[in-house]
ChimeraX commands (.cxc) that place a marker at each C-alpha (Angstrom):
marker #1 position -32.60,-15.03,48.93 radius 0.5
marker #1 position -29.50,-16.23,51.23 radius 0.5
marker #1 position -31.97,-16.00,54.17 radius 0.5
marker #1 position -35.08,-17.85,52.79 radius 0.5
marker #1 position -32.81,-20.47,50.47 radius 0.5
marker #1 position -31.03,-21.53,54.21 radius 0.5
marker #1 position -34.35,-21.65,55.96 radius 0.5
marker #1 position -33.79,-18.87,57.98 radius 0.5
marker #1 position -36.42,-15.80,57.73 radius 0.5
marker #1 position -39.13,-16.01,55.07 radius 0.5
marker #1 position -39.82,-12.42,53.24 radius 0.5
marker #1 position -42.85,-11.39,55.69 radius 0.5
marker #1 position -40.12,-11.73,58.61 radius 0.5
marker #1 position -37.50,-9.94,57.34 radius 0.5
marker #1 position -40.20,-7.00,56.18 radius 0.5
marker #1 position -41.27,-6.89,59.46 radius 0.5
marker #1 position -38.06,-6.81,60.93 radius 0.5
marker #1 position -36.91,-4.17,58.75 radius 0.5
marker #1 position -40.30,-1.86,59.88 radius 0.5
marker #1 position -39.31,-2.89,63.36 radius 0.5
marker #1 position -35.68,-1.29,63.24 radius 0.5
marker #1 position -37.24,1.79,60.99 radius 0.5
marker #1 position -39.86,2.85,63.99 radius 0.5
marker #1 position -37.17,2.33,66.39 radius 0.5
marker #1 position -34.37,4.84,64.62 radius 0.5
marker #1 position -37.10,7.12,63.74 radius 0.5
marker #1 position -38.20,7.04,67.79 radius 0.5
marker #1 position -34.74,7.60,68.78 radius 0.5
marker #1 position -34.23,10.75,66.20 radius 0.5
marker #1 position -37.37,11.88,67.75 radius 0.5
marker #1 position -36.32,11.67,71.22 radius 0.5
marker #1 position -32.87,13.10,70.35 radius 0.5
marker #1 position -34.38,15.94,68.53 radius 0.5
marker #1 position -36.67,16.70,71.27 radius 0.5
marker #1 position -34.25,16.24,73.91 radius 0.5
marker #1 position -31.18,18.93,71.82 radius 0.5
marker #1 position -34.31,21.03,71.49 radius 0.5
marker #1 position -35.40,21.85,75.22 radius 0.5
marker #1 position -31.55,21.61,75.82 radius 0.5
marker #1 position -31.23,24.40,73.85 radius 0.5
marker #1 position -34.79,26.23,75.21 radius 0.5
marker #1 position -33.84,25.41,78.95 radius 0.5
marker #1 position -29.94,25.65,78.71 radius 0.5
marker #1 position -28.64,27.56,75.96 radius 0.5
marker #1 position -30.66,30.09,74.89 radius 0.5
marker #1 position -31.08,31.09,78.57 radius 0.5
marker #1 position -27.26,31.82,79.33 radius 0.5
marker #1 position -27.16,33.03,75.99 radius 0.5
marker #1 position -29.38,36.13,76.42 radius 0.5
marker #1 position -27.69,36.50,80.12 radius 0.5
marker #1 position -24.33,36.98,78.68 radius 0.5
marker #1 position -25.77,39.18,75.70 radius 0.5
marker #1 position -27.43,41.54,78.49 radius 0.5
marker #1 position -24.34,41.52,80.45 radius 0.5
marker #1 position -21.71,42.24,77.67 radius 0.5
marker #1 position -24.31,44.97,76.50 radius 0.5
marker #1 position -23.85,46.25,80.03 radius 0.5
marker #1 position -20.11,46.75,79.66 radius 0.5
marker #1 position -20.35,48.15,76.53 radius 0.5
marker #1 position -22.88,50.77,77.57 radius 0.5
marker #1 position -20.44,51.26,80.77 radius 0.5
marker #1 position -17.41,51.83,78.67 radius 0.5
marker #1 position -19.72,54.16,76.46 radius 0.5
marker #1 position -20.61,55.71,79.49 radius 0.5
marker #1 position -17.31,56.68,80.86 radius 0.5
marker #1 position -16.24,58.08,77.27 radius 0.5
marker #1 position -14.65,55.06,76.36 radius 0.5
marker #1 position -14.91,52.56,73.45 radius 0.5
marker #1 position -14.33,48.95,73.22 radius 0.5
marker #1 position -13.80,47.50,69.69 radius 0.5
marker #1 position -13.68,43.78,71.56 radius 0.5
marker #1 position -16.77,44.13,73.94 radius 0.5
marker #1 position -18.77,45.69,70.93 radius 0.5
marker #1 position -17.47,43.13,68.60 radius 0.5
marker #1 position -18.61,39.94,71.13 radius 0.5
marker #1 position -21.90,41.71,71.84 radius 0.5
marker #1 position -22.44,41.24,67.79 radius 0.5
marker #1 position -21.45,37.73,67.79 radius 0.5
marker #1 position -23.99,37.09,70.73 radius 0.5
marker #1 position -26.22,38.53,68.80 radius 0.5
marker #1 position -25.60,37.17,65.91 radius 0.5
marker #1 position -25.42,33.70,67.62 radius 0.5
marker #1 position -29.05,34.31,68.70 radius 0.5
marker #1 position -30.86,34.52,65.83 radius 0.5
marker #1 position -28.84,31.53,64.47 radius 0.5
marker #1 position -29.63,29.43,67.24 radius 0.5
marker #1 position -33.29,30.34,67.17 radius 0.5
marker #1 position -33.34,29.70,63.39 radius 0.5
marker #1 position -31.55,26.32,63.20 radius 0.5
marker #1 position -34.22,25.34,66.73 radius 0.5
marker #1 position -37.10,26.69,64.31 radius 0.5
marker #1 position -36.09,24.50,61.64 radius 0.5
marker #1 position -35.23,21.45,63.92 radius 0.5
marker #1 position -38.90,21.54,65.29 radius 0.5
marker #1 position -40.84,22.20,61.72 radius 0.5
marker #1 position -38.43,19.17,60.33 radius 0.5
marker #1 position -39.66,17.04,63.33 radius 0.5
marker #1 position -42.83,17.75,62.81 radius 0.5
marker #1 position -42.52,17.24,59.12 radius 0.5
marker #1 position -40.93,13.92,59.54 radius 0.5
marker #1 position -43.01,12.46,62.61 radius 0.5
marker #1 position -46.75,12.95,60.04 radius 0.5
marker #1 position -44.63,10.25,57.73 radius 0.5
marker #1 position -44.53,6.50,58.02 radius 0.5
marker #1 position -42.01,3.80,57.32 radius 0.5
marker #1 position -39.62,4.56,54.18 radius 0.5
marker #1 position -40.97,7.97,53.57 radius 0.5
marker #1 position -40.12,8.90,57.25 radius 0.5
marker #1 position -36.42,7.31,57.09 radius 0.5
marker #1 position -35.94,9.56,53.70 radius 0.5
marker #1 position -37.49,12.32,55.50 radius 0.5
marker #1 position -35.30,11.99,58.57 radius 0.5
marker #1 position -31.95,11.69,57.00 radius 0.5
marker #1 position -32.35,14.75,54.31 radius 0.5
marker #1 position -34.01,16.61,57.01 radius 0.5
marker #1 position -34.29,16.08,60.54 radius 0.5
marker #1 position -30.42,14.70,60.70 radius 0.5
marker #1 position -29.11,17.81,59.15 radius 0.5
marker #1 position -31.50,19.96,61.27 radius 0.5
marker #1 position -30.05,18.39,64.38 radius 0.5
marker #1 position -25.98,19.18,63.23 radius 0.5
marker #1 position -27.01,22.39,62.45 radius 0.5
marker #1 position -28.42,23.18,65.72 radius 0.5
marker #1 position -25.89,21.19,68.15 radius 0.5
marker #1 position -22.97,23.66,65.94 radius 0.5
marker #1 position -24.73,26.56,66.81 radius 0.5
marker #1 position -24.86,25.64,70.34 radius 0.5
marker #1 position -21.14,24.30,70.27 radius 0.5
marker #1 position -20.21,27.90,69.01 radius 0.5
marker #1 position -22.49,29.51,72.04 radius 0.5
marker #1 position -20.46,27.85,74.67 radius 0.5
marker #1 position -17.11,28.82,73.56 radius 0.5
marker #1 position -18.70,32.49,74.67 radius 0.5
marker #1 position -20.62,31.83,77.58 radius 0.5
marker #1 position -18.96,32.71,80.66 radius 0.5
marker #1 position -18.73,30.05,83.02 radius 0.5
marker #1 position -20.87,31.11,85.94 radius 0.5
marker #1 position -23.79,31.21,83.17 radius 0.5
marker #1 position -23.22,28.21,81.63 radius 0.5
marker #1 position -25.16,25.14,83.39 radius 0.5
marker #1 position -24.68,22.59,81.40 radius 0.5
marker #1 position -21.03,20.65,81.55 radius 0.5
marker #1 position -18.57,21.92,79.14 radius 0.5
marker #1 position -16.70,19.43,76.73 radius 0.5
marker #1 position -13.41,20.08,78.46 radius 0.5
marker #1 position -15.26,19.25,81.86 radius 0.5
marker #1 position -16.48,15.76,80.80 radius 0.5
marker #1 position -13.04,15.16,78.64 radius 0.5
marker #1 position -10.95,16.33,81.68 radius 0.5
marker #1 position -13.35,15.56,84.52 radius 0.5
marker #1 position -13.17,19.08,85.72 radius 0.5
marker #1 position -10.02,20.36,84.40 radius 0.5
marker link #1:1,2 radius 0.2
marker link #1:2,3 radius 0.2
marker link #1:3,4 radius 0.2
marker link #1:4,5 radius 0.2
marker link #1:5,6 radius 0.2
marker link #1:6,7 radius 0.2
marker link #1:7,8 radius 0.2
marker link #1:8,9 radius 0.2
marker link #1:9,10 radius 0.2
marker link #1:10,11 radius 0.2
marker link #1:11,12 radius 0.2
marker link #1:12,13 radius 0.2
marker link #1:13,14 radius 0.2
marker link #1:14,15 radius 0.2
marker link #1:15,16 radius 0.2
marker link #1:16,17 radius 0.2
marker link #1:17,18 radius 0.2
marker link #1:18,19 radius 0.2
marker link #1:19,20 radius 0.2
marker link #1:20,21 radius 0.2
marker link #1:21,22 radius 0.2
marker link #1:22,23 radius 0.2
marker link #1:23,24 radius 0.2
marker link #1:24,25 radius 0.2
marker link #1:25,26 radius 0.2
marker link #1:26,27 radius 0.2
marker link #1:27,28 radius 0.2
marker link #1:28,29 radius 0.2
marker link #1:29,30 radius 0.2
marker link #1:30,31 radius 0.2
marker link #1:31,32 radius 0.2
marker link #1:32,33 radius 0.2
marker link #1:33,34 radius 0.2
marker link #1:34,35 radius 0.2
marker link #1:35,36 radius 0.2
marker link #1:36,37 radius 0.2
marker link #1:37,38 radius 0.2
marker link #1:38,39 radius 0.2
marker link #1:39,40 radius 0.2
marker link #1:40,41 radius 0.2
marker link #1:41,42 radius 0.2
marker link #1:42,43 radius 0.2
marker link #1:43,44 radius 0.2
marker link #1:44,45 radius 0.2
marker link #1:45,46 radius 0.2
marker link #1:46,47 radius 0.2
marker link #1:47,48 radius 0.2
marker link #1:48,49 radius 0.2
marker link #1:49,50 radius 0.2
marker link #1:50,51 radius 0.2
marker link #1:51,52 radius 0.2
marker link #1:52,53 radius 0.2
marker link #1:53,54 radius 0.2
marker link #1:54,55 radius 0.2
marker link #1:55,56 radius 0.2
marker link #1:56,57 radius 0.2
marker link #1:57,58 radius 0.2
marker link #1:58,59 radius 0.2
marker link #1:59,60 radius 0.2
marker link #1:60,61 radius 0.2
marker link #1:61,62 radius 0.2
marker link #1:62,63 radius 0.2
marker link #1:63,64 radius 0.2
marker link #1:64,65 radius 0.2
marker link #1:65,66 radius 0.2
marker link #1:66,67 radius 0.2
marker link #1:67,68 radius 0.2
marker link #1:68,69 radius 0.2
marker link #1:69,70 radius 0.2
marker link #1:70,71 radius 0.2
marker link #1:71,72 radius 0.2
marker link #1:72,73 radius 0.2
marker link #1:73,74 radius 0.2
marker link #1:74,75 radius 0.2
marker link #1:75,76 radius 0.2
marker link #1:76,77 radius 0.2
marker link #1:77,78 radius 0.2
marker link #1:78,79 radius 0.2
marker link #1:79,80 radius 0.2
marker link #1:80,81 radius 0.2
marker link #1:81,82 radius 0.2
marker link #1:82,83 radius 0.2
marker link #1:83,84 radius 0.2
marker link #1:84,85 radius 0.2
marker link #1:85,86 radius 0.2
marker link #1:86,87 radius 0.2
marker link #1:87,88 radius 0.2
marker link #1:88,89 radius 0.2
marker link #1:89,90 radius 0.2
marker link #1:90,91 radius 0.2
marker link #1:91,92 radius 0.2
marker link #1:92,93 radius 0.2
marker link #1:93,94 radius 0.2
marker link #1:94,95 radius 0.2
marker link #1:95,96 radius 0.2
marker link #1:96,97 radius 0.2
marker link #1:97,98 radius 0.2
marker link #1:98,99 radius 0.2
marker link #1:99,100 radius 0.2
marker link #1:100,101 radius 0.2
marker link #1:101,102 radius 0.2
marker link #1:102,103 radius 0.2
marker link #1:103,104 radius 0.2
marker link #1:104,105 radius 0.2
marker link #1:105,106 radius 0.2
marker link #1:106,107 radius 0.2
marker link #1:107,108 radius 0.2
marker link #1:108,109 radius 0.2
marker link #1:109,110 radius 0.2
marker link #1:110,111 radius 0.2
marker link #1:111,112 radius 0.2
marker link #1:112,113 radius 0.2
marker link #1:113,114 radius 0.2
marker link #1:114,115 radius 0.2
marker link #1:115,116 radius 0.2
marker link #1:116,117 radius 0.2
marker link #1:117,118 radius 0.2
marker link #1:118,119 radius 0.2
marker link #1:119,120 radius 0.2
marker link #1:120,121 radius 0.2
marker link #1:121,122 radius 0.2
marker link #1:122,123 radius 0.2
marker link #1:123,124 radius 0.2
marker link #1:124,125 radius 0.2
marker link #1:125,126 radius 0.2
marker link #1:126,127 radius 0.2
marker link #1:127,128 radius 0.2
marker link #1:128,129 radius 0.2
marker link #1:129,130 radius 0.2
marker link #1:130,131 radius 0.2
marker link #1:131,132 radius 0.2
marker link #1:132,133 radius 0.2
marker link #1:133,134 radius 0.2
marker link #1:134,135 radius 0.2
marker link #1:135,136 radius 0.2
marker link #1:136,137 radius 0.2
marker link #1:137,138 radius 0.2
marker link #1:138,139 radius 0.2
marker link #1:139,140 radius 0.2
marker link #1:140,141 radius 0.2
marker link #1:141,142 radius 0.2
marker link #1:142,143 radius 0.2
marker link #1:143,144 radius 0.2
marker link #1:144,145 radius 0.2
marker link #1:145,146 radius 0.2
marker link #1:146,147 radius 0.2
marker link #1:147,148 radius 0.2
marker link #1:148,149 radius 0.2
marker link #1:149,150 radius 0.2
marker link #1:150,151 radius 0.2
marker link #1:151,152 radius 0.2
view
């Protein structure tokens, strides 16, 4: 009322308006869910199964030479385990896209925020966790402390 009573927007603007913004935050969750997503397909996952296949390689070394390692084993089943999470939570973030990007307007908005946002935290905290395991030489994207600390 404020708007229309001071001459300012009549209802049909401010409807279209509010589509407007609507189309544009749904685009941008769109192209931030796509982008995480091949992040995670071309980056991640990647250096991911290299350090799984090389940690399996110690611990079959150690096995090898009659040893055990609690530690190596132990990180090989984190890997692992941090595997099928990430390909879980980037299974979910694509079938929530999806889901979201066949809806229109307010139904897509709703959509996106009790889906697609949720989707996306869950899968950028699986790939935080990755890093912290990924050796360095196999990790190609920049680490936080890199950007922070500009190469500390």
């Amino acid at each position: 009322m404020l708007f229309r009573s001071q001459g300012v927007f009549a209802r049909e603007e401010l409807e279209a308006r509010f589509e407007v913004l609507v189309e544009r935050y749904l685009k941008q969750l769109d192209i931030e869910a796509r982008t995480l997503a091949y992040l995670v397909r071309t980056h991640v996952a990647p250096a991911l199964e290299q350090q799984i296949a090389r940690t399996g390689g110690a611990v079959r070394a150690a096995r090898d030479a009659g040893l055990t390692s609690a530690s190596t084993a132990e990180k090989l089943g984190r890997l692992v385990k941090h595997a099928d999470a990430l390909a879980s939570a980037l299974g979910t973030l694509q079938a929530r896209g999806a889901r979201v990007g066949a809806l229109h307007g307010e139904q897509a908005l709703a959509a996106a925020s009790a889906e697609l946002v949720p989707a996306l935290v869950e899968l950028r905290a699986s790939a935080d966790a990755i890093e912290a395991e990924i050796a360095d030489d196999l990790w190609t994207l920049p680490r936080y402390r890199e950007l922070l600390f500009l190469g500390v």
